[in-house]
C-alpha positions in Angstrom: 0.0 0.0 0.0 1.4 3.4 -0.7 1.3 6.5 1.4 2.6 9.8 1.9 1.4 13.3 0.2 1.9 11.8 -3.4 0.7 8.7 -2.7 -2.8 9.4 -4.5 -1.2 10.5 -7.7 1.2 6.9 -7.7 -1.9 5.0 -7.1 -4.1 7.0 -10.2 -0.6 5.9 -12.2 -0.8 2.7 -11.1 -4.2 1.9 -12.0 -3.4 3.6 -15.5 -1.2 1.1 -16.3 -3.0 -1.9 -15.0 -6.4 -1.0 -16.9 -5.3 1.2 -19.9 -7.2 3.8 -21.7 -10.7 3.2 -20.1 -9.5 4.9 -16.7 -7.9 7.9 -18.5 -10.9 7.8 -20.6 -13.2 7.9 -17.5 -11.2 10.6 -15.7 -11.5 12.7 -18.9 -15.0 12.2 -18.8 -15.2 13.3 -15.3 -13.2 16.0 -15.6 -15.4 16.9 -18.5 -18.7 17.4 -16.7 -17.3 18.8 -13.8 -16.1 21.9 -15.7 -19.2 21.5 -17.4 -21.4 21.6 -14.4 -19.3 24.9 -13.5 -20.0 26.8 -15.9 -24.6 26.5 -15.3 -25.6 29.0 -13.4 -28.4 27.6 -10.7 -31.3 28.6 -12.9 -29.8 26.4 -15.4 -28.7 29.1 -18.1 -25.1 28.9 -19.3 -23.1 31.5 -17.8 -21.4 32.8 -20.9 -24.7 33.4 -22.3 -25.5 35.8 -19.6 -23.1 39.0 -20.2 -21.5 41.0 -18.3 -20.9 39.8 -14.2 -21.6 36.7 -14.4 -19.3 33.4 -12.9 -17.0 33.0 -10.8 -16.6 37.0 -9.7 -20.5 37.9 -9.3 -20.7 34.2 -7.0 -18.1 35.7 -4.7 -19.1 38.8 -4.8 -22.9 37.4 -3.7 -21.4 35.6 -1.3 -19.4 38.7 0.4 -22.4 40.6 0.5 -24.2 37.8 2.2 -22.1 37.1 5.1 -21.7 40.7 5.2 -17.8 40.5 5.1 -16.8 42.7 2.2 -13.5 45.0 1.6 -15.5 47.9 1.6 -16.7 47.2 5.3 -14.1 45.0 7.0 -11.1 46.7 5.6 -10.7 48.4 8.9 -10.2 45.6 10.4 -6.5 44.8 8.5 -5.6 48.1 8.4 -6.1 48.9 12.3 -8.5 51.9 11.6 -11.4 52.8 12.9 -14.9 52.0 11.4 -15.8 53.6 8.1 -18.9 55.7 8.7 -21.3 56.3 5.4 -20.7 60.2 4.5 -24.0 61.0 3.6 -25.8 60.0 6.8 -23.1 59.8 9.0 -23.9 56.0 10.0 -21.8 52.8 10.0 -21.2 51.5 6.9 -22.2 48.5 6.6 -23.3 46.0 3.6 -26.9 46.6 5.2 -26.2 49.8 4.7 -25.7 50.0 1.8 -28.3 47.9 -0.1 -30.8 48.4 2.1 -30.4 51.9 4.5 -28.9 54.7 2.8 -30.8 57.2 2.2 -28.4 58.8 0.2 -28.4 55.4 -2.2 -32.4 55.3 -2.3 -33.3 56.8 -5.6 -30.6 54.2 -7.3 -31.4 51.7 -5.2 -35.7 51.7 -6.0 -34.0 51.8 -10.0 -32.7 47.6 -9.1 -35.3 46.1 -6.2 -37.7 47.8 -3.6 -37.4 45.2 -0.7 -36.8 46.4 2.7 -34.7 43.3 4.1 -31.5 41.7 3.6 -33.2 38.0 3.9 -35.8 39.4 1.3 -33.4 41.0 -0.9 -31.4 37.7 -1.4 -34.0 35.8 -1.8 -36.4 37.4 -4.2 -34.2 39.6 -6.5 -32.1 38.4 -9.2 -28.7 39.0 -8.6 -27.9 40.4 -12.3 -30.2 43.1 -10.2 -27.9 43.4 -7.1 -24.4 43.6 -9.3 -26.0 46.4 -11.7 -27.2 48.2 -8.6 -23.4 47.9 -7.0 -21.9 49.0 -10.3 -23.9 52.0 -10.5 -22.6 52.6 -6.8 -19.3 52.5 -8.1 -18.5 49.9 -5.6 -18.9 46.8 -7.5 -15.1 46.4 -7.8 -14.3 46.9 -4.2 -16.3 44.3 -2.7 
């Protein structure tokens, strides 16, 4: 039996040359529909179809926004500064804050979704709708 850290890869090689072509031919395969499967977006449309914002950076972006962890708002954190505050209304900026308090964002914001809640806003909007609404912000690249 082999172990160690490359001991996964010997064994893969191994097997290669004990069954031929119909492993490779099977990995292939796999490896196939897994990038396949990467590239459908959960509604089932292919991502490159879509346009602009769409894959791997709008998923992470969604997800920052989420958990609430973004650069915009936790940068303070890694720099040692203190807590950004929103210049228009002088509160804590936060990613509630921003999609979902500011006043100062509310005539752009009504332009993307009108819901009042975070749980609501994630739920019911498309995000096509929340990454338009962050580029308009000018923030879209910052999260």
């Amino acid at each position: 039996m082999l172990s160690g850290p490359c001991s996964s890869g010997r064994r893969w090689r191994a097997r290669d040359a004990l069954w031929g072509s119909e492993v490779s031919e099977q990995k292939e395969f796999l490896k196939y529909k897994s990038d396949q499967n990467w590239f459908i977006c959960r509604d089932g449309e292919d991502l490159h179809k879509r346009g602009e914002g769409t894959g791997r950076k709008r998923e992470a972006v969604m997800c920052r926004l989420r958990v609430g962890h973004t650069w915009l708002t936790q940068s303070y954190l890694l720099k040692n500064e203190e807590q950004p505050f929103c210049y228009a209304c002088d509160s804590l900026y936060t990613v509630r804050h921003m999609l979902i308090e500011c006043p100062d964002f509310q005539v752009t914001r009504r332009k993307y979704f009108s819901v009042t809640h975070l749980y609501r806003l994630f739920r019911e909007v498309n995000p096509s709708r929340i990454v338009g609404y962050l580029k308009e912000l000018g923030v879209y690249g910052n999260i």
